[in-house]
N, C-alpha and C positions, 0 to 999 in steps of 0.2 A: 715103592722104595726109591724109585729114580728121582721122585717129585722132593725126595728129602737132600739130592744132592742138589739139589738149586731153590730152594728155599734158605737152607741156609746158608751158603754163601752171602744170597738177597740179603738176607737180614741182617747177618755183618757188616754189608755194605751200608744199609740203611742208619746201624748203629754207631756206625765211623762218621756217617755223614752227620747224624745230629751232634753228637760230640763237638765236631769241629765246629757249626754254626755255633752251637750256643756259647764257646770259646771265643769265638770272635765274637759273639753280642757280648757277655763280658770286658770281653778286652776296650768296645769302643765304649764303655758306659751305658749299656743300656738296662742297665738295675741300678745305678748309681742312687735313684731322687724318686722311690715308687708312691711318696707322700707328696708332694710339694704340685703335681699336677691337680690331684685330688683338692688338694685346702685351696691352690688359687682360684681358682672359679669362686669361692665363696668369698675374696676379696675387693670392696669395690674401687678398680682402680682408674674406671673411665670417668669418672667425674667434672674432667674438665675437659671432656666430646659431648657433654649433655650442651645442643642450643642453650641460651638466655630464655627466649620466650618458653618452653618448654620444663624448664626447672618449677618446681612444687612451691606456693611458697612455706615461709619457715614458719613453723607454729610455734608460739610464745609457749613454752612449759616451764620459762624459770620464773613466772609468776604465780606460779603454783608452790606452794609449800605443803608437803607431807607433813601430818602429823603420826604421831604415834598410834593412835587411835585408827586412823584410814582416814581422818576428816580431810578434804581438798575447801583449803579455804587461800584467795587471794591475799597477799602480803597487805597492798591498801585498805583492803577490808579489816585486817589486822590490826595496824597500827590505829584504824579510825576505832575500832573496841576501846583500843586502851585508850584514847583521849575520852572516850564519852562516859 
């Protein structure tokens, strides 16, 4: 029974002390933006820290034209149809 007069005190103390921390993480913003760390990583913002020699180079995909169909046919290939 002795062990219940200091246990709980302990425990009130424990439950005063969380209180007031998680009030003060409130108060300095620390829930404010629980999204914003998450999506930035998925944003690519160093693009212009990638070296020169290092960069991929760029593949031509707007000479590619989608048709309806699925067919992948080149624009010059295209227009030389219609002349022939």
């Amino acid at each position: 029974m002795k062990i219940v007069f200091i246990l709980v005190p302990l425990m009130l103390i424990l439950v005063a002390l969380g209180l007031v921390l998680f009030s003060w993480a409130v108060k300095n913003g620390q829930y404010d933006d629980l999204d914003g760390p998450a999506h930035r990583i998925l944003y690519d913002d160093d693009k212009d820290r990638i070296p020169d020699d290092a960069k991929q180079p760029k593949q031509e995909t707007a000479s590619r034209v989608k048709r309806p169909s699925g067919d992948e046919t080149e624009d010059k290939d295209a227009g030389e149809d219609k002349k022939a």
